[in-house]
N, C-alpha and C positions, 0 to 999 in steps of 0.2 A: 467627706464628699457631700458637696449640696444637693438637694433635689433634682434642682434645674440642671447641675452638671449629668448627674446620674439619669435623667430620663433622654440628655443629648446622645449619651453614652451609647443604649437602648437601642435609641434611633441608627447611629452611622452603624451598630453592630447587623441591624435587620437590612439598612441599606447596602452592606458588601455582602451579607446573604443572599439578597434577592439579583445583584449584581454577578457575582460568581458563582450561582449554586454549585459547577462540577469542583469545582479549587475547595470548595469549603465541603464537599462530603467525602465519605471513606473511599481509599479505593479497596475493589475487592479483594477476599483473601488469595494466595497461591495458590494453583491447582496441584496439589502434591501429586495427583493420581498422573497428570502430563508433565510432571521436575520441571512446574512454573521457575523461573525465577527471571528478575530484573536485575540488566546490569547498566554501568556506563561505560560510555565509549566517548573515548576523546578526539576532538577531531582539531587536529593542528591547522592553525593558519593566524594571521594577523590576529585579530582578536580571539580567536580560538573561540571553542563551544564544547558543549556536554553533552550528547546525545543521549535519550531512553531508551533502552531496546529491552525491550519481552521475549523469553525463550523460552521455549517447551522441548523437549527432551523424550526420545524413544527410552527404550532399556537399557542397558546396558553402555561400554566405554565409545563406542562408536571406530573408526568415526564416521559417519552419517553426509550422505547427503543436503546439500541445502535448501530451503524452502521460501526464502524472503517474501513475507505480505509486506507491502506498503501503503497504507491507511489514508482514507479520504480527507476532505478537508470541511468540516460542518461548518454551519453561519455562525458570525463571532467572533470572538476573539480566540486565534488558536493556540494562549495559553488555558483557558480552561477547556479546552477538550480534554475527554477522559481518553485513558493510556490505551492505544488500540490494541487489542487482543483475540478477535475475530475465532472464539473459544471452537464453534461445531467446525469451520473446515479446519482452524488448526489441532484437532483432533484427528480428524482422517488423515491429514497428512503427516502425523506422528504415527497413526496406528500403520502407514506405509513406510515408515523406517525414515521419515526427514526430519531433519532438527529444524526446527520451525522459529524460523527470527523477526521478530517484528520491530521495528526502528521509531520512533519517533521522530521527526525531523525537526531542525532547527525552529525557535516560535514556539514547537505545539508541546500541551501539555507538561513535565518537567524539564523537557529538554529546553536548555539557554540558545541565547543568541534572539535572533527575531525574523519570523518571518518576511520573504525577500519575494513580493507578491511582482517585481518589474515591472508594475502598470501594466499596459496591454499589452508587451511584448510577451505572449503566450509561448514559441518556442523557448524561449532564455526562461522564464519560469519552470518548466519541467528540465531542462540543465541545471540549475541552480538546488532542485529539490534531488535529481541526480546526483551530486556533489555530495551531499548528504548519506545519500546510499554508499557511496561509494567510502567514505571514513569506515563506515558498519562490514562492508564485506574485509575490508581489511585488515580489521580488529580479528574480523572469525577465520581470518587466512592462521593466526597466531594460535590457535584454540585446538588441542589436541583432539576434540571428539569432532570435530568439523573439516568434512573433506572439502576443500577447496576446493578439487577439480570436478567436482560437479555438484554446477548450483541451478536453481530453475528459481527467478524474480519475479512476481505477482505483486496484480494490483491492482487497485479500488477505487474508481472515482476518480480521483487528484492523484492518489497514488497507482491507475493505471497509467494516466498520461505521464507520471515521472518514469514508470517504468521503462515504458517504451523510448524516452528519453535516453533513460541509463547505455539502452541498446548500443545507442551512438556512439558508445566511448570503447566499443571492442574490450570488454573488461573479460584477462583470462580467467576460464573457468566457469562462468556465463555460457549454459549451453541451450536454453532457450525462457522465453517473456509470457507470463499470461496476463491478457489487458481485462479487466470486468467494466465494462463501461465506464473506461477512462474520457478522463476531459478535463478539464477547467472551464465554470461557467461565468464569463468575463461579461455580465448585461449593462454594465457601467461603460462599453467601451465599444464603438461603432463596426457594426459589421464582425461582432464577435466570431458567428460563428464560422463566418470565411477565414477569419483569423487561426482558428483552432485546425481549423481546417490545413491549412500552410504550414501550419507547426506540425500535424504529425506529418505529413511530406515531406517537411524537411529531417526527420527522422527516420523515415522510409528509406530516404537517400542516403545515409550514413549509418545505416544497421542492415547487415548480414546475418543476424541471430535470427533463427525461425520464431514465429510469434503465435498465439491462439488468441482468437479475440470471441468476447462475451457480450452482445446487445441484444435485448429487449424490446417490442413495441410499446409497452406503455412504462418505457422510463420519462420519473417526472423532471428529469434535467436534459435529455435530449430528446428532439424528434427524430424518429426513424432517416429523415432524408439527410441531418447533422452528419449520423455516425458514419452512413452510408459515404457522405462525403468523406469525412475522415478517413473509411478504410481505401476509399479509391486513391487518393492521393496518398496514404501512407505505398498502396499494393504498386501505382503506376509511378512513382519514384527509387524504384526497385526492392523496397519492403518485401521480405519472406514473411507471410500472415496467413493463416486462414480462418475464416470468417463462423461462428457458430450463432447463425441470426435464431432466439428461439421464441420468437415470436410474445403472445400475449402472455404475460408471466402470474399463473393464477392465483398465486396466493400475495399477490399486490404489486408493489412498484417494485417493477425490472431494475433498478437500480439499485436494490439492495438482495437483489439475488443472491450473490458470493454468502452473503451472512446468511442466510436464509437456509431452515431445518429441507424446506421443499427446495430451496434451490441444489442441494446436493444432488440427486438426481439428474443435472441439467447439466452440472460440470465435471464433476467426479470422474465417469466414464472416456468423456475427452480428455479428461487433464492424465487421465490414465496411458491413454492413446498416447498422447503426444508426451510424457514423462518416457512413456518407452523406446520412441521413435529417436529424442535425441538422447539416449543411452545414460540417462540420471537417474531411471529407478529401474532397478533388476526386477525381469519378470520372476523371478522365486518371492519378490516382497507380495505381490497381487496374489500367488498363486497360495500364499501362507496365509491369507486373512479369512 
């Protein structure tokens, strides 16, 4: 090999380094102590895809309640996003007896296919990452430790507004939604946030599933009067939601609350509440911790 080859060599190796840093480093190891493990799931259709899903696992055979997080959407490209795993609440929700499923969706990370961003159609985008979800619960409808008939969906950023998407489809078993400052933030595309706005409206209108929602004043992706609009249109199109506005979030941006050691505090207690009210976590699992 020449010099001049071997120093071009050098070069393109540093240039997809500094191109993909998450694709080109480890991911972490399995958390043995929560029965980590990664599986795939196939999701049939035309071209077909392979979905990532991350599982964390109580004790024992189960079978278990469901837990579904579904993961935000960082700037970039969403195949090197790293594999979501949201470790401190998905511990609390394992140490409450849920099997805790995390999806990657189409695009991100190792899951195939490509993300289907619809341009500014903001409703049809959180359907479409719905779709997705919806391959993942049917995979765990097969899965002896996983109770089907009661599942509670969450979600983060991109993955609350999918969530609440999902709502739409009356999926059995789905017995209620928790949104963490859901959204899509669409600035390429005029009058975003009216736009996000009529999307979850138009969700409101075709979901009957009760919901809990989770905003922030100083989330650094939306303004207080955004979500406010969203929950109004999601609530006055007949949406079952209630609202847990908590205000200035101290230990930094309200929009990463969910992941957040201090945000458990903030959510925990509600998601407790409202895990019991639509009958998916037995009060003996809270009374045992």
């Amino acid at each position: 090999m020449s010099r001049r080859f071997s120093s071009l060599a050098v070069i393109a190796s540093l240039t997809v380094a500094l191109l993909a840093p998450d694709a080109m480093a480890q991911s972490p190891p399995l958390d043995a102590r929560l029965r980590e493990q990664i599986i795939s799931v196939t999701k049939p259709g035309l071209f077909g895809s392979t979905l990532e899903v991350t599982i964390f696992s109580p004790p024992g055979d189960g079978p278990f309640p469901l837990a579904v997080i579904n993961h935000g959407k960082a700037s970039g490209d969403p195949r090197f996003q790293a594999r979501a795993r949201y470790t401190l609440p998905s511990r609390s929700l394992v140490e409450r007896g849920f099997l805790v499923v995390l999806p990657m969706r189409r695009g991100f990370s190792k899951s195939t296919g490509s993300y289907n961003s619809v341009g500014c159609n903001t409703e049809s985008n959180g359907l479409e990452q719905a779709d997705d979800i919806v391959a993942v619960l049917d995979h765990l409808a097969t899965l002896p430790q996983a109770d089907a008939t009661r599942i509670i969906v969450m979600g983060q950023s991109h993955g609350g507004m999918s969530t609440l998407a999902l709502g739409t489809l009356g999926r059995p078993g789905v017995k209620g939604l928790v949104n963490f400052a859901g959204g899509l933030r669409n600035d390429n595309c005029v009058a975003w946030e009216a736009g996000l706005a009529r999307a979850f409206g138009a969700y409101g209108r075709d979901t009957r599933i009760p919901s809990l929602w989770f905003y922030g004043d100083n989330d650094s992706y939306w303004r207080r009067d955004t979500w406010e609009a969203m929950y109004a249109a999601y609530s006055d199109a007949g949406g079952n939601a209630r609202m847990i506005a908590f205000g200035t979030f101290p230990a930094g941006d309200a929009h990463g609350m969910f992941g957040s050691r201090s945000g458990q505090d903030i959510w925990l207690p509600e998601f407790d509440r409202f895990a019991l009210e639509i009958g998916v976590l037995p009060a003996r699992k809270l009374g045992s911790q």
